[in-house]
C-alpha positions in Angstrom: 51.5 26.7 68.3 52.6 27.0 72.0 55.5 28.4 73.5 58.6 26.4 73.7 59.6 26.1 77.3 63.4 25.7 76.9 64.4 26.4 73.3 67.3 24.6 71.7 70.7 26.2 70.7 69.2 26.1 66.8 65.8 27.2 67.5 67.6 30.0 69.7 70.4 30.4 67.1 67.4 31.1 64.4 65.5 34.2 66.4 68.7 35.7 67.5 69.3 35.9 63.6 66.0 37.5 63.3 66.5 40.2 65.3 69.7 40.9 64.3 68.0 41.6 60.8 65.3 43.5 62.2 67.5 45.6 64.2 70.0 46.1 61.2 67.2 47.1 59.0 65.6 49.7 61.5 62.5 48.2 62.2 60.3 48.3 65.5 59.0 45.4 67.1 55.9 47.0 66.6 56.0 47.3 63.2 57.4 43.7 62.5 54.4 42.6 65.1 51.7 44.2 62.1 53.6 42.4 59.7 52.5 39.3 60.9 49.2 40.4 62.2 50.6 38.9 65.9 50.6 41.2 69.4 53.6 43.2 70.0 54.6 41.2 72.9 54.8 38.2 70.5 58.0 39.2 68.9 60.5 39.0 71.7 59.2 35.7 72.1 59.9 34.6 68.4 63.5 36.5 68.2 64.8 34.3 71.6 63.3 31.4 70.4 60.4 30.4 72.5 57.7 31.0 69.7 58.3 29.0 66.0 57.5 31.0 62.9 56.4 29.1 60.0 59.1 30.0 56.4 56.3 31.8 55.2 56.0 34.5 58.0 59.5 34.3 57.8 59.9 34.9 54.3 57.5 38.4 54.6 59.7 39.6 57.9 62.8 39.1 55.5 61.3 40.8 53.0 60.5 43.6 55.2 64.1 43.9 56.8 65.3 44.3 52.9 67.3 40.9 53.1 69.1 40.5 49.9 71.0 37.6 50.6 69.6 34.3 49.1 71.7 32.2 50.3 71.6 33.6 53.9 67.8 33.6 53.6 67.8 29.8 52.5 70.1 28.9 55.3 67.3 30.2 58.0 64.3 28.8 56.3 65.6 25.5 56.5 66.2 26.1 60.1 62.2 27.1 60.5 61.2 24.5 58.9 59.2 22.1 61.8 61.5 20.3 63.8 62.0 16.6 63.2 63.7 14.0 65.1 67.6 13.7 65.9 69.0 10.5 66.8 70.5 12.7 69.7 66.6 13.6 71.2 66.7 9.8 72.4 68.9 11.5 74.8 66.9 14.1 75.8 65.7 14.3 79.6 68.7 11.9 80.4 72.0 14.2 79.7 72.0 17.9 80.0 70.0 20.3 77.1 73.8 22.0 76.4 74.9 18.4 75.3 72.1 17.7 73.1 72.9 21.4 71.4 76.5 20.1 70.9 75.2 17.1 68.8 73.0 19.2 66.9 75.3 22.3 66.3 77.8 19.5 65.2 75.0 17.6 62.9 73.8 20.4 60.7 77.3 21.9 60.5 79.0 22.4 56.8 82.6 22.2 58.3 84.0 21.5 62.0 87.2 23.2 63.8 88.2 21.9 66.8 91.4 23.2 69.4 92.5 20.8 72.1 95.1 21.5 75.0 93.9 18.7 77.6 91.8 15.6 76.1 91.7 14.0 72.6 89.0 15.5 70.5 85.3 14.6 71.3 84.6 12.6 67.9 87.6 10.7 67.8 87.6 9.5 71.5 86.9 5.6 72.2 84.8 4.6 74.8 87.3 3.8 77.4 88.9 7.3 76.8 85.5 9.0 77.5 84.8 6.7 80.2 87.7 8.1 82.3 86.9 11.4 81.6 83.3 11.5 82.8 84.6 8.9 85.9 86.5 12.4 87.0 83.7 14.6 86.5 82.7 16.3 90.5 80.5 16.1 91.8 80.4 12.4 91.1 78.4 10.8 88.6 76.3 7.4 89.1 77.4 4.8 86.4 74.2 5.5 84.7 74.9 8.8 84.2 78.6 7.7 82.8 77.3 5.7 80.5 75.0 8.0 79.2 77.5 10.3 78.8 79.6 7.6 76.9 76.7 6.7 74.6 76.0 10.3 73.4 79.9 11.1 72.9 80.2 7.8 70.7 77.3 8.3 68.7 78.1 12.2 68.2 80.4 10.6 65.6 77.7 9.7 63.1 78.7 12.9 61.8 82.1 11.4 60.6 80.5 8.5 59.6 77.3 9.0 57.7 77.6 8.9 53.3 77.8 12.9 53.3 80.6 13.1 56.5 81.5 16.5 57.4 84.8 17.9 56.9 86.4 17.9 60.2 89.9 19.1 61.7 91.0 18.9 64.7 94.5 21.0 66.6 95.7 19.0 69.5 98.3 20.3 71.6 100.8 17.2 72.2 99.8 17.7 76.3 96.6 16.2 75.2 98.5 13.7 73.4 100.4 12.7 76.7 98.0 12.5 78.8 97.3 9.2 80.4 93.3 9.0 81.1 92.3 5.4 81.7 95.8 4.3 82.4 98.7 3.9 80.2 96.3 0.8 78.1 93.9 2.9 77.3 96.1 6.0 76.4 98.1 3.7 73.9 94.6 2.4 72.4 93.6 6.2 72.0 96.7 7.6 70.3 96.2 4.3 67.9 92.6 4.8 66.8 93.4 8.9 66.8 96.2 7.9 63.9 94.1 5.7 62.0 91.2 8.2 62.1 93.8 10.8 60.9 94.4 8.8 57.7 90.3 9.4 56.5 90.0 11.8 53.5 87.5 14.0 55.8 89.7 14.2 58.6 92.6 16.5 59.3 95.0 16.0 62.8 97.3 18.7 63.5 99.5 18.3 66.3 101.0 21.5 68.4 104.0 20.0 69.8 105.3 21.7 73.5 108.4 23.1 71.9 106.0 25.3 69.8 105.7 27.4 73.4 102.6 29.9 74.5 99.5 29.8 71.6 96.5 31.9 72.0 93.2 30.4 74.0 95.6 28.7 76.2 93.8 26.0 78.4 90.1 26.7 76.3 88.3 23.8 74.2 87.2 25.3 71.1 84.5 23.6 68.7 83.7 26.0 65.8 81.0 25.2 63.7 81.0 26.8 59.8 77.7 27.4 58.8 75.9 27.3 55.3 76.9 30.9 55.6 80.1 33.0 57.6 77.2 34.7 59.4 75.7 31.2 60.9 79.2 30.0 62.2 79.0 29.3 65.9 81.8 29.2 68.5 81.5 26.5 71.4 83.8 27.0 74.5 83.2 24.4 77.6 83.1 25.7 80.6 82.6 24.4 84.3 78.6 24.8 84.0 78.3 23.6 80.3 79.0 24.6 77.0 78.9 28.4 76.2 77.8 29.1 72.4 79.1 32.5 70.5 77.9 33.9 67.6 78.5 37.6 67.8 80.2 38.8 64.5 83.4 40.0 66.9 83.3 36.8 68.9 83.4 34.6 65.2 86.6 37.2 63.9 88.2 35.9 67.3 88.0 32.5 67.1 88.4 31.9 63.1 92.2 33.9 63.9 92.7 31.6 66.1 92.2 28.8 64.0 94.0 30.7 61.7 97.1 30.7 63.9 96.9 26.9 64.5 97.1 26.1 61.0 100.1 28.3 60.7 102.2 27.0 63.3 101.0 23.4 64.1 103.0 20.6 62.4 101.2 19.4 59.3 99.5 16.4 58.6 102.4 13.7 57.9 104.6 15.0 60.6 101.4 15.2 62.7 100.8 11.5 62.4 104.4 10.3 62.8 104.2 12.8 66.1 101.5 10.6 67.7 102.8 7.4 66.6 105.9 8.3 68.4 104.4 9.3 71.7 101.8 6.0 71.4 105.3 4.4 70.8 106.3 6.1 74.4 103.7 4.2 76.4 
């Protein structure tokens, strides 16, 4: 087949993995390159994602790297396996790539972890909520490009929603909570429709109230992605240019203590709820 021209996160995600196992296990580009009966030059292109390799090629490069690991192994050949359709590729041309890797990071994810110090989390957002934020975004955006924007975010929660929803939790620092984007209407309609999504089995809100004082990553959006496996987990930060995506085994230890230290010192679930009941109350 012919090279990808921009490879997604996933398909990216998937080479990275192979080298990582090719460099673990000692073996030359060179050597993996016979393997397959492919040029040299081939390789590089297959570990950053450009080129696909079929599960069977894959299966004889694991082989060769002395991959033991079944589970690990299963996990990446369902991720060769050829591409079909997201609901989020409608998308695709219209909204940035990053935002489209989002959906699908979030979409083939076992569990989600998210950290919020400023807005409401992503997947639990209403339209008007969104709407503000993107209506902020400089340099400005066209209404189009809002809308677009809006679309994607709502639809992101299939994930919630679907018969097999992922398990998701969600730390939001009460800031977020207090913040009035949209106007004081549409804050009180967010804070509502964040409480009743708390009460679904798959959903956890933990509130960090102010009084709690500094907490680690301050003023950083964290999505964390679990994987089949620990080693697929992926770390999203956003950032001014887009989303940044992490997978490097210190970068993972990082972020799961710092989930680890939300869980410890945010309020729990009950107390959570009657938290942002009080401040919707506020409004």
């Amino acid at each position: 087949m012919p090279p990808r021209t921009s490879p997604t996160y996933r398909q990216a995600r998937l080479g990275a993995e192979l080298r990582k196992m090719r460099l673990h296990a000692g073996v030359t580009a060179e050597f993996a390159a016979g393997l397959l009966g492919i040029d040299r030059g081939k390789i590089p292109n297959i570990e950053s994602g450009v080129r696909t390799l079929s599960p069977e090629r894959l299966r004889t490069l694991a082989a060769n790297y002395g991959c033991t690991d079944e589970v690990y192994l299963g996990a990446l050949l369902a991720m060769a396996q050829p591409r079909t359709r997201g609901w989020w590729d409608q998308y695709r041309g219209k909204v940035s790539a990053g935002m489209l890797d989002i959906a699908e990071l979030e979409w083939h994810a076992e569990r989600l972890h998210t950290v919020q110090t400023v807005h409401i989390p992503g997947l639990l957002q209403t339209e008007e909520y969104a709407r503000s934020i993107f209506g902020a975004v400089l340099p400005e955006l066209s209404r189009l490009e809002i809308e677009l924007r809006v679309a994607l975010r709502q639809e992101r929660r299939r994930v919630l929603d679907r018969p097999d929803p992922v398990r998701y939790t969600g730390f939001v620092h009460e800031a977020a909570l207090r913040m009035h984007f949209g106007g004081r209407q549409a804050a009180r309609a967010q804070l509502e429709h964040l409480g009743e999504q708390s009460t679904a089995d798959h959903i956890t809100i933990r509130v960090l109230p102010i009084t709690q004082g500094i907490f680690p990553g301050a003023g950083h959006a964290l999505l964390y992605a679990e994987g089949v496996v620990p080693q697929l987990d992926t770390a999203q930060l956003d950032s001014a240019h887009g989303p940044e995506f992490m997978h490097a085994e210190g970068q993972l230890s990082k972020y799961r203590s710092h989930l680890e230290w939300m869980d410890a010192k945010a309020l729990d679930t009950s107390a959570s709820r009657d938290f942002i009941h009080r401040v919707c109350k506020e409004l």
